[in-house]
KOLTORLUM-946094 format. One line per 10 residues: number of its first residue (from 1); their letters; for each residue x, y, z of N, C-alpha, C, O, CB. Coordinates in nm, 3 decimals. Atoms other than C-alpha are relative to their C-alpha. Glycine has a CB too. Example, Ala and Ser with C-alpha at 12.3 -4.5 7.8 and 13.67 -1.06 7.14 Angstrom:
1	as	0.089 -0.119 0.000 1.230 -0.450 0.780 0.090 0.120 0.000 0.194 0.118 0.066 -0.099 0.003 0.125  -0.082 -0.119 -0.006 1.367 -0.106 0.714 -0.077 0.109 0.073 -0.026 0.220 0.090 0.041 0.046 -0.142 $
***
This chain:
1	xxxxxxxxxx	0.039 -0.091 -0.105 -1.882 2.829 -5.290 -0.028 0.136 -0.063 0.054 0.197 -0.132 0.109 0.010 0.110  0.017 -0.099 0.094 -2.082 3.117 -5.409 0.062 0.135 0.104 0.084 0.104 0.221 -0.177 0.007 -0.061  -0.014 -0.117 -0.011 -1.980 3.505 -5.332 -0.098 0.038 0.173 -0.038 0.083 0.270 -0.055 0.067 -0.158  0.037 -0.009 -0.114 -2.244 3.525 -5.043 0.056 -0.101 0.102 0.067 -0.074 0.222 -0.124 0.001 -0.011  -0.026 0.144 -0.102 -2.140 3.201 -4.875 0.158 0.048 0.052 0.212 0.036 0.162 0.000 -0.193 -0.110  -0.138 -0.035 -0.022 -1.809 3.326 -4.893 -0.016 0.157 0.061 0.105 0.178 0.057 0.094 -0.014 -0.149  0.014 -0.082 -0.059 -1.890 3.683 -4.725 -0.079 -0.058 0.121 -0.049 -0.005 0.228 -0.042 0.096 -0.074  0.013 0.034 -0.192 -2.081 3.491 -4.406 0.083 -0.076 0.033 0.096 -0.101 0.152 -0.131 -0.072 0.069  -0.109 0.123 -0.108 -1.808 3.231 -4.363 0.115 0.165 0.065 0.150 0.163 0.183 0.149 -0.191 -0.160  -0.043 -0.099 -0.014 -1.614 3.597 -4.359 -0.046 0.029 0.165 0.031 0.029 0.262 -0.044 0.086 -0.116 $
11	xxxxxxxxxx	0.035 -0.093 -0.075 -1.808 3.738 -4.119 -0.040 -0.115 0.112 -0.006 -0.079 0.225 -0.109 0.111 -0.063  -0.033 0.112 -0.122 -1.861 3.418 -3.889 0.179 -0.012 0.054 0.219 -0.035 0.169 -0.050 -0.175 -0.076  -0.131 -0.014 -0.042 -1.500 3.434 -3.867 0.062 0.089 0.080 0.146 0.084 0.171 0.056 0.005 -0.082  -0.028 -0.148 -0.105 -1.493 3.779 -3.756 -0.062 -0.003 0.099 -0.021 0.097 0.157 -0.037 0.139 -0.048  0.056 0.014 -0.062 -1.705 3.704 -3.514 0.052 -0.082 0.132 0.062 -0.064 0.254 -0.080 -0.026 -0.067  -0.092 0.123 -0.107 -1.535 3.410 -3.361 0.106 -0.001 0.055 0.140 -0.071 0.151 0.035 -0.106 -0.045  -0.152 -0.062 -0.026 -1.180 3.598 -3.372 -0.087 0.063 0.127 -0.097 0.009 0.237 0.097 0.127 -0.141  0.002 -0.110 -0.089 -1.321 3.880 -3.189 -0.078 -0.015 0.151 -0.049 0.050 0.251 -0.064 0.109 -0.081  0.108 -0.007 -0.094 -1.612 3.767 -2.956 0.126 -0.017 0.152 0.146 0.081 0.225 -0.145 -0.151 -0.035  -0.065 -0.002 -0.110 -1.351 3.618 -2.669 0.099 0.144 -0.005 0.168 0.167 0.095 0.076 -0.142 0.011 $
21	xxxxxxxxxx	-0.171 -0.089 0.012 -1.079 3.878 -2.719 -0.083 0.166 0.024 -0.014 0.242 0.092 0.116 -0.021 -0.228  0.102 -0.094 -0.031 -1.390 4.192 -2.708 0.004 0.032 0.163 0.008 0.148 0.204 -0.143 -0.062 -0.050  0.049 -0.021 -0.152 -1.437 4.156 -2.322 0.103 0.042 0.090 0.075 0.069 0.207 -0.058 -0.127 0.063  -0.109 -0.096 -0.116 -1.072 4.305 -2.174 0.107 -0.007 -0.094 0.191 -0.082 -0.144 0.052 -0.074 0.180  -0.089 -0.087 0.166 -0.948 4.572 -2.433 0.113 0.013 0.107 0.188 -0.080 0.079 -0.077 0.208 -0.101  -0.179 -0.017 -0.036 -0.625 4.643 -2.225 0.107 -0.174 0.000 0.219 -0.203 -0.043 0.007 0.080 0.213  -0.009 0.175 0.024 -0.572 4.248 -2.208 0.046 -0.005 -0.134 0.159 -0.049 -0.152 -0.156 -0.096 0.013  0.037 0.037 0.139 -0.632 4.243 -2.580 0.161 0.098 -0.053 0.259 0.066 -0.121 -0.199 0.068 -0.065  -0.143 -0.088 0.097 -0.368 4.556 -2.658 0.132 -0.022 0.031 0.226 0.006 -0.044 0.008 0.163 0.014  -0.130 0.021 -0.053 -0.093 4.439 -2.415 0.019 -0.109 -0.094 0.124 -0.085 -0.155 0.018 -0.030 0.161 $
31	xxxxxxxxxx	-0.035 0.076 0.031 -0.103 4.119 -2.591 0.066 0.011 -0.147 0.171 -0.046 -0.175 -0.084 -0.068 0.030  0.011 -0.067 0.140 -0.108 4.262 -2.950 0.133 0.064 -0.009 0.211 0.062 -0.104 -0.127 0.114 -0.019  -0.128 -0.080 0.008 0.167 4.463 -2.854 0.128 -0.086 0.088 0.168 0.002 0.164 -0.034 0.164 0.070  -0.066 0.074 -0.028 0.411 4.229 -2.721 0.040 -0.089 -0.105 0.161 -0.105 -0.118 -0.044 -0.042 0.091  0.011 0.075 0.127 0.365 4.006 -3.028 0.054 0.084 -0.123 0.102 0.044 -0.229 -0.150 -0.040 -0.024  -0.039 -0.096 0.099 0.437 4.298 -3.208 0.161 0.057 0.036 0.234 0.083 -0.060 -0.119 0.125 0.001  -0.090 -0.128 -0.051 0.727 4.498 -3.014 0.108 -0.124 0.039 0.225 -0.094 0.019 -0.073 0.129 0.152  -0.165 0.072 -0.020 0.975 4.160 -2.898 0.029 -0.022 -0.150 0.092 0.076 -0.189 0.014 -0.176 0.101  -0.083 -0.013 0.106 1.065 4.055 -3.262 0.023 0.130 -0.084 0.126 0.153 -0.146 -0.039 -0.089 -0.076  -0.053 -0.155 0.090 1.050 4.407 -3.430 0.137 0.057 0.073 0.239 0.082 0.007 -0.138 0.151 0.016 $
41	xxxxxxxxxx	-0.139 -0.054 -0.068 1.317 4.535 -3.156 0.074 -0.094 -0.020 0.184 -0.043 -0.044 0.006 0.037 0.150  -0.121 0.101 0.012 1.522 4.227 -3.192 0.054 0.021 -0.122 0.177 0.029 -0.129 -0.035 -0.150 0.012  -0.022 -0.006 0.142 1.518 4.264 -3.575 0.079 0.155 0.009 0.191 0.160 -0.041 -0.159 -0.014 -0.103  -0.024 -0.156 0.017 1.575 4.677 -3.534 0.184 0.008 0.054 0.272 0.078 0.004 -0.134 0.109 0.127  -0.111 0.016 -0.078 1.881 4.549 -3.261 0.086 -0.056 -0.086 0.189 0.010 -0.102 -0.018 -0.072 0.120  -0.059 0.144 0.076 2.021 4.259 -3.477 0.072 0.149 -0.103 0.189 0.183 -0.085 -0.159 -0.166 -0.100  -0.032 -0.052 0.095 2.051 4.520 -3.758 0.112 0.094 0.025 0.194 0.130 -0.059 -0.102 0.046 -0.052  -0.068 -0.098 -0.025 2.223 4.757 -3.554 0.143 -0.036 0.031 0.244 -0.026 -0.039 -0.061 0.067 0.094  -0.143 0.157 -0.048 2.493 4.525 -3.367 -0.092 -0.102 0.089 -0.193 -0.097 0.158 0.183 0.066 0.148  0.052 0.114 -0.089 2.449 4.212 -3.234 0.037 -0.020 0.146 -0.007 -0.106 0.223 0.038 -0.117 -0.058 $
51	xxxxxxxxxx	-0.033 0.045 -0.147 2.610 4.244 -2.918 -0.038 0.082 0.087 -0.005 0.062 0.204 0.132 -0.020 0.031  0.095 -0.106 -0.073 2.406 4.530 -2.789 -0.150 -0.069 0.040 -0.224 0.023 0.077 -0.026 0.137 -0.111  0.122 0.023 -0.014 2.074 4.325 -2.730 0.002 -0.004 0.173 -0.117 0.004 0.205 -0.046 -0.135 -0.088  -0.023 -0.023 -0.092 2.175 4.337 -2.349 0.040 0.132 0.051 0.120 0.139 0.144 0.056 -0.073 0.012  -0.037 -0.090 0.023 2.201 4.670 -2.377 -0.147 0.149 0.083 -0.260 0.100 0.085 0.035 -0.032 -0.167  0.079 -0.067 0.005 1.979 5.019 -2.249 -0.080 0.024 -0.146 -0.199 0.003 -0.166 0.054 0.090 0.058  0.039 -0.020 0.167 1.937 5.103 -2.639 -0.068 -0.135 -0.065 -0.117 -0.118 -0.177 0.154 0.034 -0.098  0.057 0.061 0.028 1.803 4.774 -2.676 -0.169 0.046 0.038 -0.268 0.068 -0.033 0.065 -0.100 0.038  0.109 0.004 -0.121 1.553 4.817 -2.362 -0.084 0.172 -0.053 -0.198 0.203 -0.018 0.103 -0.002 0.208  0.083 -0.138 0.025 1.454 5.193 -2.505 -0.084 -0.045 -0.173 -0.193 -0.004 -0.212 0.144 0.174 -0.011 $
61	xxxxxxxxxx	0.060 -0.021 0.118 1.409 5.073 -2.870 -0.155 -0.115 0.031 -0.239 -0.121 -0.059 0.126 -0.043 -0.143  0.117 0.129 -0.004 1.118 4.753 -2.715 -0.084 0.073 0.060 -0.199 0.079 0.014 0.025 -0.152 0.083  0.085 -0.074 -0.072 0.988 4.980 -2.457 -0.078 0.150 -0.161 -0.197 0.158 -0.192 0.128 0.074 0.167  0.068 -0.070 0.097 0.930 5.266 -2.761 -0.113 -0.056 -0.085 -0.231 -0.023 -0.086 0.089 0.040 -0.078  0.150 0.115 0.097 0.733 4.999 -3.016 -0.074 -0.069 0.085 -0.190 -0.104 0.062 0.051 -0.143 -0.112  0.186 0.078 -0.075 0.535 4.828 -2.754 -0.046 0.121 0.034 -0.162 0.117 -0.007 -0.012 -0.127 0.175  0.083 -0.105 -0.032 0.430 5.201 -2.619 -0.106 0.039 -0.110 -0.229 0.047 -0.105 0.085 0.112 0.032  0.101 -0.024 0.124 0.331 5.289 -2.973 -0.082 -0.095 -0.050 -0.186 -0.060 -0.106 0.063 0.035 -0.111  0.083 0.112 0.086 0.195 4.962 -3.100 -0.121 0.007 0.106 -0.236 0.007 0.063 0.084 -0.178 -0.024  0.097 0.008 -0.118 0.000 4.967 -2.746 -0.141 0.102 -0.031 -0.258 0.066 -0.046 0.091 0.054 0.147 $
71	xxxxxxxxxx	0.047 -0.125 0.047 -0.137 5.315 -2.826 -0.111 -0.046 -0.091 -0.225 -0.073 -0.053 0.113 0.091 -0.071  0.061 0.019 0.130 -0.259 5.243 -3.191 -0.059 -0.147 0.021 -0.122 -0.194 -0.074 0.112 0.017 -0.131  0.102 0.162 -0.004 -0.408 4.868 -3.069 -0.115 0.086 0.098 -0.229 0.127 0.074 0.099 -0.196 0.109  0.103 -0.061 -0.123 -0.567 5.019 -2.765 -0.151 0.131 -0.083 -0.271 0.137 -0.054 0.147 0.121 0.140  0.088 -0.079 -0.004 -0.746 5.291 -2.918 -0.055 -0.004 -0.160 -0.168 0.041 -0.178 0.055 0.130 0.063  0.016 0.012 0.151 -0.759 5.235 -3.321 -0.038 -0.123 -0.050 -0.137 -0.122 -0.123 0.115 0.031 -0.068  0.022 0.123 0.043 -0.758 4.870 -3.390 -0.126 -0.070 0.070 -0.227 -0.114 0.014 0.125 -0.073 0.019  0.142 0.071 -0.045 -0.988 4.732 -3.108 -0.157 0.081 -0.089 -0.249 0.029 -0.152 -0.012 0.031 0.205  0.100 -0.094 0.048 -1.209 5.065 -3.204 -0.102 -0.138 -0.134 -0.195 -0.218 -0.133 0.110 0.178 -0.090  0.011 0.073 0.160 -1.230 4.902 -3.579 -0.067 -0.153 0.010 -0.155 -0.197 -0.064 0.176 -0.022 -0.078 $
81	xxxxxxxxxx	0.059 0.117 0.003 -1.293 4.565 -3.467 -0.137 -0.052 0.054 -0.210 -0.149 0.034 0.079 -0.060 0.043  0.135 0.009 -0.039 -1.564 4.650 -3.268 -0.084 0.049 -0.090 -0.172 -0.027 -0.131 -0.024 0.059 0.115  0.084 -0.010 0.065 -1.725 4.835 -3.471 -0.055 -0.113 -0.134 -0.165 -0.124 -0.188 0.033 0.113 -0.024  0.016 0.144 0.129 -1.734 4.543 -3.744 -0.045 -0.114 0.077 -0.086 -0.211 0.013 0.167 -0.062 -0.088  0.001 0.110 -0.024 -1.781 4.313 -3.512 -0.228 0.005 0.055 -0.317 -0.079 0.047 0.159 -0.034 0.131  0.167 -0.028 -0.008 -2.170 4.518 -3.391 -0.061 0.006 -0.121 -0.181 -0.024 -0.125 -0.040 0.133 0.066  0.047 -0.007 0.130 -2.222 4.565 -3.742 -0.019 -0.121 -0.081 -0.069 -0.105 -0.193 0.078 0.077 -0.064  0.012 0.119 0.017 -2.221 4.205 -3.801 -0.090 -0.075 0.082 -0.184 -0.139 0.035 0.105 -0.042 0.003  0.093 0.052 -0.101 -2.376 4.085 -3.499 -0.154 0.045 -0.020 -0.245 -0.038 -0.007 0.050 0.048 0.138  0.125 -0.044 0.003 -2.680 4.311 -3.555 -0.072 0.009 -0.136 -0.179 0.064 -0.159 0.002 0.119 0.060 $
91	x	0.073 0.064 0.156 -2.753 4.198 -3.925 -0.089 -0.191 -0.027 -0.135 -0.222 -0.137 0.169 -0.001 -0.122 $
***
């Protein structure tokens, strides 16, 4: 597989990730960030004590990383993917 073949299977890929997932960006960041924000707080909790995961300080540290991860998907990541994803489409 030469060097080009291997930059359009690339970019067919990017294409195929993104095309469904493009059409409802808040859809797209809640999900992103959920995936992201339950095991990171569990891991952040776990580390702290284990018998606090029923806890407010649990519920502030999941609610904090999904706000931020939400944030930075919503407005930075989709951004990025779109743009790569018109910049592909229109070549």
């Amino acid at each position: 597989m030469g060097l080009k073949e291997k930059d359009q299977k690339k970019k067919e890929n990017l294409i195929n990730y993104w095309e469904p997932k493009r059409d409802n960006r808040l859809k797209y960041a809640l999900q992103q960030s959920l995936y992201f924000a339950i095991p990171f707080s569990a891991i952040f909790q776990f580390l702290e004590s284990v018998e606090g995961f029923l806890t407010l300080n649990f519920a502030f540290k999941f609610l904090s990383i999904f706000c931020i991860y939400f944030l930075l998907t919503y407005y930075v990541t989709y951004t990025i993917y779109e743009k790569k994803y018109q910049k592909f489409k229109n070549l």
